[in-house]
C-alpha positions in Angstrom: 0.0 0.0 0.0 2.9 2.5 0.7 4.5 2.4 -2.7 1.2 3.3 -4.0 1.6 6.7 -2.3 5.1 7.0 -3.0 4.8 9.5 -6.0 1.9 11.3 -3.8 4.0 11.7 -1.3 7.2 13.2 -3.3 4.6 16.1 -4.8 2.9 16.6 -1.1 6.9 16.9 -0.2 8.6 19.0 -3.4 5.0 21.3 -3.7 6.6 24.2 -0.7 9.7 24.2 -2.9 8.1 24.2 -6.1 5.9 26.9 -4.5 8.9 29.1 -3.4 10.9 28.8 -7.1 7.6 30.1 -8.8 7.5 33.0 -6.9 10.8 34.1 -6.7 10.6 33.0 -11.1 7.2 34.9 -11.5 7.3 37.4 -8.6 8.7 40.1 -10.8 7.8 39.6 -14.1 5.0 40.7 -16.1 3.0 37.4 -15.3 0.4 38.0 -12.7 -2.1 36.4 -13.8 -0.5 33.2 -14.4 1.5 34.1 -11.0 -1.7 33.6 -9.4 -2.9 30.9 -11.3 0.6 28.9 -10.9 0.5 29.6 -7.1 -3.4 28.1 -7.1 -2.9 24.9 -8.5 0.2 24.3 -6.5 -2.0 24.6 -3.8 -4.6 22.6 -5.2 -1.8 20.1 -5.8 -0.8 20.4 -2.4 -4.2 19.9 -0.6 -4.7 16.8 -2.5 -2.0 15.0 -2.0 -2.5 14.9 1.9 -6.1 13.6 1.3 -4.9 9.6 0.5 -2.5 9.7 3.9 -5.4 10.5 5.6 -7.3 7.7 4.1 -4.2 5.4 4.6 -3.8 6.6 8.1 -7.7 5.5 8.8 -6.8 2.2 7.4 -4.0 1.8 8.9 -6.0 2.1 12.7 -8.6 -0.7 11.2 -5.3 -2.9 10.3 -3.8 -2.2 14.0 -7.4 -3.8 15.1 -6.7 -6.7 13.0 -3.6 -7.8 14.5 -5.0 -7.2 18.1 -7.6 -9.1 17.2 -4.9 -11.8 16.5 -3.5 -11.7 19.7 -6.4 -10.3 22.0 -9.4 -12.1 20.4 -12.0 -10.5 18.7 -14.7 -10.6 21.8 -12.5 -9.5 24.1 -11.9 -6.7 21.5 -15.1 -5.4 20.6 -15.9 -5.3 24.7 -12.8 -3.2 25.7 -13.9 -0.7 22.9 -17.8 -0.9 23.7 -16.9 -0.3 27.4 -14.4 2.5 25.9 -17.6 3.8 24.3 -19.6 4.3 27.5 -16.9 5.5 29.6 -16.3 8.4 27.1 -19.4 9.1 25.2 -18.1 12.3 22.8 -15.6 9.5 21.3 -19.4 7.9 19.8 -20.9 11.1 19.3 -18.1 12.7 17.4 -17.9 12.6 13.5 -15.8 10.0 11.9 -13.2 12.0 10.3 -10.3 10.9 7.6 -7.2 10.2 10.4 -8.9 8.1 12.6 -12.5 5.5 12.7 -14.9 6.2 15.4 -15.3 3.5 18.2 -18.4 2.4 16.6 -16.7 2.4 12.6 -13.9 -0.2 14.9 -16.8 -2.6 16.3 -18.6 -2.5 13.3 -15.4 -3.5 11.4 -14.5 -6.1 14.1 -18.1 -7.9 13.8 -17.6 -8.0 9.7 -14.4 -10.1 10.4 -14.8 -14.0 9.7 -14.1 -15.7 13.1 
């Protein structure tokens, strides 16, 4: 899965440098239209290349449950995160967001696994 990302990451890595050549290129010349427009897209560029390591990030916490489950068992699992769940209730009411699965996106992805 990481060499998938591998050119994503070298453009979310060269983008600040390619960022600071145009500007210092185009920052004086008689370009400002394309200035702005060059400067735009890199940060376009920029933006979304960091979207796929969130989503590998995310699947990365799902794999993490896959090994415990190895080790742990999945019961035992699901129980630690339900009782997880009622100690701290904002971490079931919050959104799921793109770094991390919510307790219940976990458990539900726990209970989907073949025994």
């Amino acid at each position: 899965m990481l060499k998938a990302i591998l050119p994503i990451m070298a453009i979310a890595l060269l983008s600040p440098f390619i960022i600071l050549a145009d500007v210092k290129l185009l920052g004086s010349s008689q370009f400002g239209v394309l200035y702005d427009l060059v400067i735009i897209a890199l940060i376009i560029i920029l933006v979304l290349s960091i979207i796929p390591f969130m989503i590998l990030h995310k699947k990365l916490y799902l794999e993490m449950d896959d090994k415990a489950v190895q080790i742990v068992g999945k019961e035992s699992l699901i129980a630690s995160l339900t009782k997880l769940a009622s100690i701290d209730q904002s971490m079931t009411t919050g959104k799921a967001g793109f770094f991390r699965p919510s307790i219940q996106e976990r458990i539900q992805h726990l209970a989907n696994l073949p025994q």
